[in-house]
mmCIF file of the N, C-alpha and C atoms, coordinates in Angstrom:
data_MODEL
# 
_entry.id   MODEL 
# 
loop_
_atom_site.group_PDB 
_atom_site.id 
_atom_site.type_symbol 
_atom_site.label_atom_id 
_atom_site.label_alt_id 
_atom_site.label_comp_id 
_atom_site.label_asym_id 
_atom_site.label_entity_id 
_atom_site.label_seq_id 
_atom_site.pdbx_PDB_ins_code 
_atom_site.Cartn_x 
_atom_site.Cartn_y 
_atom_site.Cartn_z 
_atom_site.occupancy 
_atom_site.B_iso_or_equiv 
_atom_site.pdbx_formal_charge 
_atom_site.auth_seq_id 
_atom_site.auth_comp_id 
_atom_site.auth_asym_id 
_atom_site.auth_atom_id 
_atom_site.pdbx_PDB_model_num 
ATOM 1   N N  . UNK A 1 1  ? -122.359 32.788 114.514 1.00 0.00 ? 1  UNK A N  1 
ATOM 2   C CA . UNK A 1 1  ? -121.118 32.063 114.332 1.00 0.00 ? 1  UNK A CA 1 
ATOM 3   C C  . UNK A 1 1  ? -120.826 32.004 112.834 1.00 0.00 ? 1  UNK A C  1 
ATOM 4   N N  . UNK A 1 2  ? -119.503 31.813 112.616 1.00 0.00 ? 2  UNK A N  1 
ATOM 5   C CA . UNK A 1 2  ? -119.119 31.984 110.784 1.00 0.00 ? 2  UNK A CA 1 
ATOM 6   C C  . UNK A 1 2  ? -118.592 30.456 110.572 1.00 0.00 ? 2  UNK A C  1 
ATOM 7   N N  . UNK A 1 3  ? -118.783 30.688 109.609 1.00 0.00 ? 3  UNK A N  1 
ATOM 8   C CA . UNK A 1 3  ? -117.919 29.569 108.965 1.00 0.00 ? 3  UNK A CA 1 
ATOM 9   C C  . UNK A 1 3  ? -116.501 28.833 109.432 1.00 0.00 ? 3  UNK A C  1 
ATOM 10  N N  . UNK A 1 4  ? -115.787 29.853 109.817 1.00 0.00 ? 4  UNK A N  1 
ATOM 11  C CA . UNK A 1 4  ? -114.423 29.445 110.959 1.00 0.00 ? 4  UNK A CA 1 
ATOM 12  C C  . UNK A 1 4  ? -114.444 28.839 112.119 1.00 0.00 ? 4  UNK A C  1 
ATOM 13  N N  . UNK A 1 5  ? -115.689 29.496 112.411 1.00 0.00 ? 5  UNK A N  1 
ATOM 14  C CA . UNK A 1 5  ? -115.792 29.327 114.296 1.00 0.00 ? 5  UNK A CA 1 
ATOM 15  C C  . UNK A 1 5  ? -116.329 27.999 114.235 1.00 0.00 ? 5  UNK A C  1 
ATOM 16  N N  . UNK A 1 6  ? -117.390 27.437 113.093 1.00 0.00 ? 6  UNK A N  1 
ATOM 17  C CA . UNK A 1 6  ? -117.601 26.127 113.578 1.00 0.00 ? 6  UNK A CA 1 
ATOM 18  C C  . UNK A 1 6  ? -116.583 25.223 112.986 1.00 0.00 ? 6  UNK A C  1 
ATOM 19  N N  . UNK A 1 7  ? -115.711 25.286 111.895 1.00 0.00 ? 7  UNK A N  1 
ATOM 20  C CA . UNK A 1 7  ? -114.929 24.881 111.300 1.00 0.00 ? 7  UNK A CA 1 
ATOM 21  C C  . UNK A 1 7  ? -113.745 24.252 112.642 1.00 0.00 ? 7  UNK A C  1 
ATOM 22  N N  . UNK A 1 8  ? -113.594 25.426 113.351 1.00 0.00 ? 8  UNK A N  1 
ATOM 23  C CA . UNK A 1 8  ? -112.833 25.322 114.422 1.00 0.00 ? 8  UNK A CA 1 
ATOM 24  C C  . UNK A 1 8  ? -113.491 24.470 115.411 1.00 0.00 ? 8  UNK A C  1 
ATOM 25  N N  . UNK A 1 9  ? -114.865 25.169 116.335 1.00 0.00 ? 9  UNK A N  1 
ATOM 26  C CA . UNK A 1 9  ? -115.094 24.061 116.484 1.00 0.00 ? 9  UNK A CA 1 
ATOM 27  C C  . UNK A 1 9  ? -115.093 22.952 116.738 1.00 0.00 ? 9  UNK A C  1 
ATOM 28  N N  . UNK A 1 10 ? -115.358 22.378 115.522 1.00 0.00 ? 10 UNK A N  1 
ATOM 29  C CA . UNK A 1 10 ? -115.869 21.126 114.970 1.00 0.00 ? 10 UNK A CA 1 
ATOM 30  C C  . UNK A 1 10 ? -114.628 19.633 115.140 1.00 0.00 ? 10 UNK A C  1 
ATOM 31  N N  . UNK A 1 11 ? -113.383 20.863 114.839 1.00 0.00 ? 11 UNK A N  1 
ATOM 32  C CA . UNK A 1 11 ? -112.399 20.108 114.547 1.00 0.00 ? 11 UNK A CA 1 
ATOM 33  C C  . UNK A 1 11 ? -111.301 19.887 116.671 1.00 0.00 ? 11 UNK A C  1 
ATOM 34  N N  . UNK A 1 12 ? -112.134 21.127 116.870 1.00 0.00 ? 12 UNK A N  1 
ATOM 35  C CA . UNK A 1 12 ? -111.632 20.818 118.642 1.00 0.00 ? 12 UNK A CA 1 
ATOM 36  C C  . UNK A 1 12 ? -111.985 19.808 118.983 1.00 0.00 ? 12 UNK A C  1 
ATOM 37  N N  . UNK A 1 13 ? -113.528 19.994 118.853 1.00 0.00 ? 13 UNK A N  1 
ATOM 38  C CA . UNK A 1 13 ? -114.601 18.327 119.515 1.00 0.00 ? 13 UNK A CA 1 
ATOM 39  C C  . UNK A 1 13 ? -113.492 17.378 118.912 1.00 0.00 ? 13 UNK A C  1 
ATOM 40  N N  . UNK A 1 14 ? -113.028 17.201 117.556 1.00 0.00 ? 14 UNK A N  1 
ATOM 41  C CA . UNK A 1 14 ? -112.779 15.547 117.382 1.00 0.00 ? 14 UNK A CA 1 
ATOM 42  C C  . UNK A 1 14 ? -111.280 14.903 117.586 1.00 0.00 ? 14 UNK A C  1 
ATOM 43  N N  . UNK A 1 15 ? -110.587 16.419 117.514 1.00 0.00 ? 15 UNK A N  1 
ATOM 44  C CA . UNK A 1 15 ? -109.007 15.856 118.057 1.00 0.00 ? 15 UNK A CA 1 
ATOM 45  C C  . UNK A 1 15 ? -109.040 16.160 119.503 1.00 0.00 ? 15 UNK A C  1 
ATOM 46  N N  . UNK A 1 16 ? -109.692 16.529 120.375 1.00 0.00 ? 16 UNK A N  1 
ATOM 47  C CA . UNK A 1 16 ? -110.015 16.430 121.950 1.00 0.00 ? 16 UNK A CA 1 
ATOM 48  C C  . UNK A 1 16 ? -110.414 15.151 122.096 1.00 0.00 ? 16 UNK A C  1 
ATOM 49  N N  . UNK A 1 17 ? -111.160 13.868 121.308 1.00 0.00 ? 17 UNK A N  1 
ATOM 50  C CA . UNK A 1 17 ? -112.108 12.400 121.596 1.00 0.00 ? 17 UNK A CA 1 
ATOM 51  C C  . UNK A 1 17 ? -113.248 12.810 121.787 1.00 0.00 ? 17 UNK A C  1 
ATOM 52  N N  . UNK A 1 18 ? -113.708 14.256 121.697 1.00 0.00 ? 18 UNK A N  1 
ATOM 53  C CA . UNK A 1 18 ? -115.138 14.027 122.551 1.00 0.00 ? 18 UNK A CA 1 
ATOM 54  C C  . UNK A 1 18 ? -116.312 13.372 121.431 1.00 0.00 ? 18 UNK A C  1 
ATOM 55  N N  . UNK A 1 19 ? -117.303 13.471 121.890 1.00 0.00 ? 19 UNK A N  1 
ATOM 56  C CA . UNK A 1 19 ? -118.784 13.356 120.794 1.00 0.00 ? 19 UNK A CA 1 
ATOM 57  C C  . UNK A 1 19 ? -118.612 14.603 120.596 1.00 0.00 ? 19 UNK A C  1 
ATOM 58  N N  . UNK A 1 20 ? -119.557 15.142 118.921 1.00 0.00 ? 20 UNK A N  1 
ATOM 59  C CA . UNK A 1 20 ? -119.818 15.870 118.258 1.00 0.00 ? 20 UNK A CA 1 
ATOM 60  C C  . UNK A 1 20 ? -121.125 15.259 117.881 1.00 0.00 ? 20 UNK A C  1 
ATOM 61  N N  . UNK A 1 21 ? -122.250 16.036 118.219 1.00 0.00 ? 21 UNK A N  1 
ATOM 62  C CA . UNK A 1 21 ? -123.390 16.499 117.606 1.00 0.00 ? 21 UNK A CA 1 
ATOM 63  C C  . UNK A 1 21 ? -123.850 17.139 116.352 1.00 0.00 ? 21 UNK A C  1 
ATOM 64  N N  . UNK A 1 22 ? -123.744 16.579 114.977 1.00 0.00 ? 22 UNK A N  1 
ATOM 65  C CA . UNK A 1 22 ? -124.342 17.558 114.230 1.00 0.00 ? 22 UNK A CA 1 
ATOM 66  C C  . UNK A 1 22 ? -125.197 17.396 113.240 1.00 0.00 ? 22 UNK A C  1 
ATOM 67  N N  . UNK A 1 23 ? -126.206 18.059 113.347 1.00 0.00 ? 23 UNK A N  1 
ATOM 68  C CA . UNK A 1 23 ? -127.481 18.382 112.630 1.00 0.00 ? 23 UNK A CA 1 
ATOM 69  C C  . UNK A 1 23 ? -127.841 17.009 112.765 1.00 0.00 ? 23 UNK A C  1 
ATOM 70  N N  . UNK A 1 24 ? -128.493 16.344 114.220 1.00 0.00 ? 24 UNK A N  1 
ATOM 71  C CA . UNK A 1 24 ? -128.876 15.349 114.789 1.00 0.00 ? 24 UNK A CA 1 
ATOM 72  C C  . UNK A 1 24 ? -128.334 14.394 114.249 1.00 0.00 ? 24 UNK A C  1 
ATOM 73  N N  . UNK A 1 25 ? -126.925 14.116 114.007 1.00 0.00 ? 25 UNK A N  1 
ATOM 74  C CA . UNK A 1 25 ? -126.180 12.906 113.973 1.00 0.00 ? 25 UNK A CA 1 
ATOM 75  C C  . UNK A 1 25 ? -125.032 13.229 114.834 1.00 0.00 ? 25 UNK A C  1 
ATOM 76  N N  . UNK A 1 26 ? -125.090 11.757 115.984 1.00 0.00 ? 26 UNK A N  1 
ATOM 77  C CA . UNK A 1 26 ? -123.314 11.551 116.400 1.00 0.00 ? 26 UNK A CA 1 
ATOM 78  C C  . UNK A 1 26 ? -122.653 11.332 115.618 1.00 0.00 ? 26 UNK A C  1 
ATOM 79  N N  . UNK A 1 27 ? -121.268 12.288 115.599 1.00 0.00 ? 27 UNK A N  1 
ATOM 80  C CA . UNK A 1 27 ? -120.529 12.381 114.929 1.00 0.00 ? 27 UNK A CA 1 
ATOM 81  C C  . UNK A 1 27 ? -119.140 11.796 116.077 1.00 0.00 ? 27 UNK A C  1 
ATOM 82  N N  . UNK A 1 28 ? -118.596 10.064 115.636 1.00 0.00 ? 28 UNK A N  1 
ATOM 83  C CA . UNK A 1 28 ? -117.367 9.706  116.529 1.00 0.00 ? 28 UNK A CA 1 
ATOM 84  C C  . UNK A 1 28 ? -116.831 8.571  116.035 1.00 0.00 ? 28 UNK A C  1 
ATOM 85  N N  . UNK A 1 29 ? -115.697 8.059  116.511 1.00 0.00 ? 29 UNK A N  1 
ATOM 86  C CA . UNK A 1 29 ? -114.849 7.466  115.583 1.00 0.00 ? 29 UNK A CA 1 
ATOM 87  C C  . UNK A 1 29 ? -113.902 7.825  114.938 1.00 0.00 ? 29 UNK A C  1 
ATOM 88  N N  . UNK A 1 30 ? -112.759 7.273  114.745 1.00 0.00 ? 30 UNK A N  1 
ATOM 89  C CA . UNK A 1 30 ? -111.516 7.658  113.730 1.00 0.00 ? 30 UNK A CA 1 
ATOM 90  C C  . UNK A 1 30 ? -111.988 8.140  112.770 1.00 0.00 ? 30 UNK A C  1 
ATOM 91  N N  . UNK A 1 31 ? -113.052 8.246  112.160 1.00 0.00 ? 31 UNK A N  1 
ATOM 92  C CA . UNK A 1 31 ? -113.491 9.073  110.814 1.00 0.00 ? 31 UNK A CA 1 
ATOM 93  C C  . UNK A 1 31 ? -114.601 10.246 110.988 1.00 0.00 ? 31 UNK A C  1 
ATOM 94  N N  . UNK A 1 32 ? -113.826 10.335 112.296 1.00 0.00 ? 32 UNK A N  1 
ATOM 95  C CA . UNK A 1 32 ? -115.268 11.535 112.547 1.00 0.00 ? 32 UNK A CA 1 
ATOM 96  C C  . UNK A 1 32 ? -115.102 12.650 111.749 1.00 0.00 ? 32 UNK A C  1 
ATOM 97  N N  . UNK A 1 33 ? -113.884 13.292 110.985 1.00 0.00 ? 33 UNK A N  1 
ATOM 98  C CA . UNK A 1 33 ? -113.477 14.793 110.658 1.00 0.00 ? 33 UNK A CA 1 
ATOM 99  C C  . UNK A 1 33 ? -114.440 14.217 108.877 1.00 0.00 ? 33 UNK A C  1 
ATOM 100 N N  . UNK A 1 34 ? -114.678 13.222 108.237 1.00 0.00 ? 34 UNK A N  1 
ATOM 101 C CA . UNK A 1 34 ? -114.778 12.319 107.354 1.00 0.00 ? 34 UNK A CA 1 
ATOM 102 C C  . UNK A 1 34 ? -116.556 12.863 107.379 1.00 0.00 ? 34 UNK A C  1 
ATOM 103 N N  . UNK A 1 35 ? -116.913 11.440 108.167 1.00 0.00 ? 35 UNK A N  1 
ATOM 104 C CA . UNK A 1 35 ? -118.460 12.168 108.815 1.00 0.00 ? 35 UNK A CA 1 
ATOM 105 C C  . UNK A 1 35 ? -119.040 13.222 108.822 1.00 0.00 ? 35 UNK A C  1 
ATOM 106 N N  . UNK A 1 36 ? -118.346 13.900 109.351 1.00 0.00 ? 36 UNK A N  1 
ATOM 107 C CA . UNK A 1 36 ? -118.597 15.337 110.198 1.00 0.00 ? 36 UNK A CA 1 
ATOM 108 C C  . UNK A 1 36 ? -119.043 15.980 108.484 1.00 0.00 ? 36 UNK A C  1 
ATOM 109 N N  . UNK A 1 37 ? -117.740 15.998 107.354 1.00 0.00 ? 37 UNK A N  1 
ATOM 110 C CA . UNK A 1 37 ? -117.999 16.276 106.021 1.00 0.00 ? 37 UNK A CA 1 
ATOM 111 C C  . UNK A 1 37 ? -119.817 16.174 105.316 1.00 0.00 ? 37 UNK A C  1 
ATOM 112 N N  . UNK A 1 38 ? -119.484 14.458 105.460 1.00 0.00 ? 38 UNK A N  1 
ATOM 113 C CA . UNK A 1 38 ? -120.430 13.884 105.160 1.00 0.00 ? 38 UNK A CA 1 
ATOM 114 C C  . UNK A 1 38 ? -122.036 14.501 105.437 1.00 0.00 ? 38 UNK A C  1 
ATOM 115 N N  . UNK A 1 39 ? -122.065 14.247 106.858 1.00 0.00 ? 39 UNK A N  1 
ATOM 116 C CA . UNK A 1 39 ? -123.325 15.116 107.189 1.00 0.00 ? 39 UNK A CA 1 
ATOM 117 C C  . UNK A 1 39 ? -123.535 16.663 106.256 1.00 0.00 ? 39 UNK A C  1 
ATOM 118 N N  . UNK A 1 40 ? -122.503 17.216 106.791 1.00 0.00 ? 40 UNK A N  1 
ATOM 119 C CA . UNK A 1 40 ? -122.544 18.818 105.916 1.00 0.00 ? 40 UNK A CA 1 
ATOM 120 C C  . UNK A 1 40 ? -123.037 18.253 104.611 1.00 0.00 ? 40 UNK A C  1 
ATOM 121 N N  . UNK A 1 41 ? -122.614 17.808 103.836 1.00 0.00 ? 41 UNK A N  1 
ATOM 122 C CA . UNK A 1 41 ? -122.955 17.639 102.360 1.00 0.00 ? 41 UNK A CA 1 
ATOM 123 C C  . UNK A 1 41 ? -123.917 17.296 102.166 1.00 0.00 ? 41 UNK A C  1 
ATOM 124 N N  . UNK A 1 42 ? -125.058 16.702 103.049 1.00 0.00 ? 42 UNK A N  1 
ATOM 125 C CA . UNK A 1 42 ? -126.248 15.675 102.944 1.00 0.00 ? 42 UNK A CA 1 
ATOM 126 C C  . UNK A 1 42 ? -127.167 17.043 103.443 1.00 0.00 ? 42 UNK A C  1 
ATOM 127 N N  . UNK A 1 43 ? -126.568 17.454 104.639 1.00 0.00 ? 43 UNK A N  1 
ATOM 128 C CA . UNK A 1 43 ? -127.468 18.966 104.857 1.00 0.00 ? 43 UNK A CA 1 
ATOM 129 C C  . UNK A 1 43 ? -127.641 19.814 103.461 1.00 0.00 ? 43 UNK A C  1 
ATOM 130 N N  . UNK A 1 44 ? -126.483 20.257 103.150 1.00 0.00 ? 44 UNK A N  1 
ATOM 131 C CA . UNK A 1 44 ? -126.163 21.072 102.405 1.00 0.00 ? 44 UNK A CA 1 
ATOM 132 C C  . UNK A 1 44 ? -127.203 20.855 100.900 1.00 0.00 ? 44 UNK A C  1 
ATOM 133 N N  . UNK A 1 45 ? -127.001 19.757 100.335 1.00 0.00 ? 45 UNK A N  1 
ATOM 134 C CA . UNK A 1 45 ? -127.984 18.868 99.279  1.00 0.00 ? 45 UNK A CA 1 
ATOM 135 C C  . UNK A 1 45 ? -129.020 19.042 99.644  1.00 0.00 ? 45 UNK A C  1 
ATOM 136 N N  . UNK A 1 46 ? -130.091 19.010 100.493 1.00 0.00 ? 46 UNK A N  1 
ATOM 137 C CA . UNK A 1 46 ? -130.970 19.218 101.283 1.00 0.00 ? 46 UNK A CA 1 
ATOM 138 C C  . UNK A 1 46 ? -132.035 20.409 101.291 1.00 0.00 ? 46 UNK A C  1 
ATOM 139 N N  . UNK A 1 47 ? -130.826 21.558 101.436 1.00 0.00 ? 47 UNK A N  1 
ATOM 140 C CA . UNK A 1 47 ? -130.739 22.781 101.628 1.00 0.00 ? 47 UNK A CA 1 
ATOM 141 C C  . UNK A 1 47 ? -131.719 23.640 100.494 1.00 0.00 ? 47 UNK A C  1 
ATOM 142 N N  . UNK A 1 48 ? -132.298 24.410 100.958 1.00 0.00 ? 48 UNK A N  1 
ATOM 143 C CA . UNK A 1 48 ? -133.385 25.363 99.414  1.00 0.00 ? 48 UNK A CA 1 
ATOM 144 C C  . UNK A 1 48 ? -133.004 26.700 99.931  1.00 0.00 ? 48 UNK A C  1 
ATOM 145 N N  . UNK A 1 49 ? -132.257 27.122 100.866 1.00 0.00 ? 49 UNK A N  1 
ATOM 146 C CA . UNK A 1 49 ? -131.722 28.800 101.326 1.00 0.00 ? 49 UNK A CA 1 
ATOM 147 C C  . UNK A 1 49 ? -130.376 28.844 100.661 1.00 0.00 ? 49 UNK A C  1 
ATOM 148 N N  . UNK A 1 50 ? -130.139 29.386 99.321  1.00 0.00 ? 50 UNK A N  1 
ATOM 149 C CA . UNK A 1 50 ? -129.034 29.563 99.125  1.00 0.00 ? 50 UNK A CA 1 
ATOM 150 C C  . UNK A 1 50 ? -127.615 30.347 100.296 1.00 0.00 ? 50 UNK A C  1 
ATOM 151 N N  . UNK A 1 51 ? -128.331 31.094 101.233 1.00 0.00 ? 51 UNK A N  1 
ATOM 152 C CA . UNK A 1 51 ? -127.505 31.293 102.486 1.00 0.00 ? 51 UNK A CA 1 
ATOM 153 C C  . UNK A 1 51 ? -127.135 30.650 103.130 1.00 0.00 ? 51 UNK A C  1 
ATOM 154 N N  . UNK A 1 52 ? -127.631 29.542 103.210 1.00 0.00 ? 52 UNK A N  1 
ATOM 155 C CA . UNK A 1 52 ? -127.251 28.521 104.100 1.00 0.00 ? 52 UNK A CA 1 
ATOM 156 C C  . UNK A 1 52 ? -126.254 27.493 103.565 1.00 0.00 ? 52 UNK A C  1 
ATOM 157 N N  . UNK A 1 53 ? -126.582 27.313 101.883 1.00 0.00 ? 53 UNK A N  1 
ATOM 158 C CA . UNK A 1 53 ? -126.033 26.568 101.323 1.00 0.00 ? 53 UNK A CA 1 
ATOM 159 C C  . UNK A 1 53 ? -124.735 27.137 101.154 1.00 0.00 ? 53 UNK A C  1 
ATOM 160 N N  . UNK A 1 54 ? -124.706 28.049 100.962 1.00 0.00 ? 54 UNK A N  1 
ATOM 161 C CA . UNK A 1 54 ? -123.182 28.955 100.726 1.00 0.00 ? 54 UNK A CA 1 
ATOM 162 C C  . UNK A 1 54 ? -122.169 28.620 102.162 1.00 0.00 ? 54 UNK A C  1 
ATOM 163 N N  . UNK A 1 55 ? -123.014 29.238 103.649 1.00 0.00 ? 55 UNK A N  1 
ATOM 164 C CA . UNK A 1 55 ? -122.456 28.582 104.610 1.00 0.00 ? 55 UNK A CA 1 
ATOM 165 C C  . UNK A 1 55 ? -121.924 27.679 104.762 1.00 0.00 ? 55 UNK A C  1 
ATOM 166 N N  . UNK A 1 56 ? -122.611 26.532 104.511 1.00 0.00 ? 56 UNK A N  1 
ATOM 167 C CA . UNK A 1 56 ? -122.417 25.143 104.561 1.00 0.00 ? 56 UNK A CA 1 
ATOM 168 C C  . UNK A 1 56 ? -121.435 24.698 103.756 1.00 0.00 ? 56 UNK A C  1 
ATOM 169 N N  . UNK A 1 57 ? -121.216 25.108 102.611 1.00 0.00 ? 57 UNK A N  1 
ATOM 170 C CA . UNK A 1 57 ? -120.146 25.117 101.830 1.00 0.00 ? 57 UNK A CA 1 
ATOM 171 C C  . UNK A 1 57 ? -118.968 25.626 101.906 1.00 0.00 ? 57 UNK A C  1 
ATOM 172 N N  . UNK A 1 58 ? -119.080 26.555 102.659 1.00 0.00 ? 58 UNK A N  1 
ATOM 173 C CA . UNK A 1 58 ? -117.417 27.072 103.525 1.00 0.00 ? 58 UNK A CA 1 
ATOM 174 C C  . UNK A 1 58 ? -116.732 26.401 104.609 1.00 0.00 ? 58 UNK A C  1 
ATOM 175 N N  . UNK A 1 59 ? -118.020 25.809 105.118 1.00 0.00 ? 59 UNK A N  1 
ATOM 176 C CA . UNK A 1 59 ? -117.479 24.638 106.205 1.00 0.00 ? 59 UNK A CA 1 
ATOM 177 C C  . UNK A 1 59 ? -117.102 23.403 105.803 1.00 0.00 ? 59 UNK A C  1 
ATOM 178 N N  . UNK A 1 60 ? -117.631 22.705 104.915 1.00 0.00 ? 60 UNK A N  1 
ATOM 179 C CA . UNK A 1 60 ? -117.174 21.881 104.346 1.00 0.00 ? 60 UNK A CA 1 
ATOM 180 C C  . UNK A 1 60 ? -115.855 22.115 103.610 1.00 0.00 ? 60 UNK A C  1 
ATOM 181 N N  . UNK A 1 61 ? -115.611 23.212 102.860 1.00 0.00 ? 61 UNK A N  1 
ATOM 182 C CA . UNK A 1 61 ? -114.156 23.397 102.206 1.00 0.00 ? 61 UNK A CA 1 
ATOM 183 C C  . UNK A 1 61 ? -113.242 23.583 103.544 1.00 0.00 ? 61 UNK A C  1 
ATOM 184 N N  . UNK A 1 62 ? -113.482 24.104 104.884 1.00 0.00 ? 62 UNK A N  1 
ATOM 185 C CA . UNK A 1 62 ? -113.053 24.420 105.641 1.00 0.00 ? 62 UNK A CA 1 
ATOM 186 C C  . UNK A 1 62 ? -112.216 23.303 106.409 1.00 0.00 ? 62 UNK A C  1 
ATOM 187 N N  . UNK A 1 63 ? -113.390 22.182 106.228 1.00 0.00 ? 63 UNK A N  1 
ATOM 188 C CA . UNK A 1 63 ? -112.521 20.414 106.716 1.00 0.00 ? 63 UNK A CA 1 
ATOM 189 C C  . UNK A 1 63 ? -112.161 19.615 105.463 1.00 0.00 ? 63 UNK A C  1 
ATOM 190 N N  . UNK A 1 64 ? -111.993 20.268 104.710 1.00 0.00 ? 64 UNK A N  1 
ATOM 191 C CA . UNK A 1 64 ? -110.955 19.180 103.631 1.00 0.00 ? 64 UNK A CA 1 
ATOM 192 C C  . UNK A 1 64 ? -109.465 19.503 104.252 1.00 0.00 ? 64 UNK A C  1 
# 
């Protein structure tokens, strides 16, 4: 999956109401698209695979 597809996604789960799962946090609530950020960035910080970090960073620019 790329950067789009979860971008997309991500953003179906939260304007559909459903729960969103990510990287073992519920992600719900009026600030879930907010959250959803949040987590990424805390992963992302986290992160020692610059591949991943790059990923992670497209998804995150992807929900601003």
């Amino acid at each position: 999956m790329d950067a789009g597809e979860l971008v997309a996604k991500i953003l179906v789960a939260i304007s559909s109401g459903g729960d969103l799962y990510l990287y073992d946090q519920y992600i719900i609530g009026p600030n879930a698209k907010q959250r959803a950020r949040e987590v990424l960035i805390e992963r992302r910080d986290a992160c020692s695979d610059p591949d991943q970090m790059a990923f992670l960073t497209s998804v995150i620019r992807g929900l601003e």
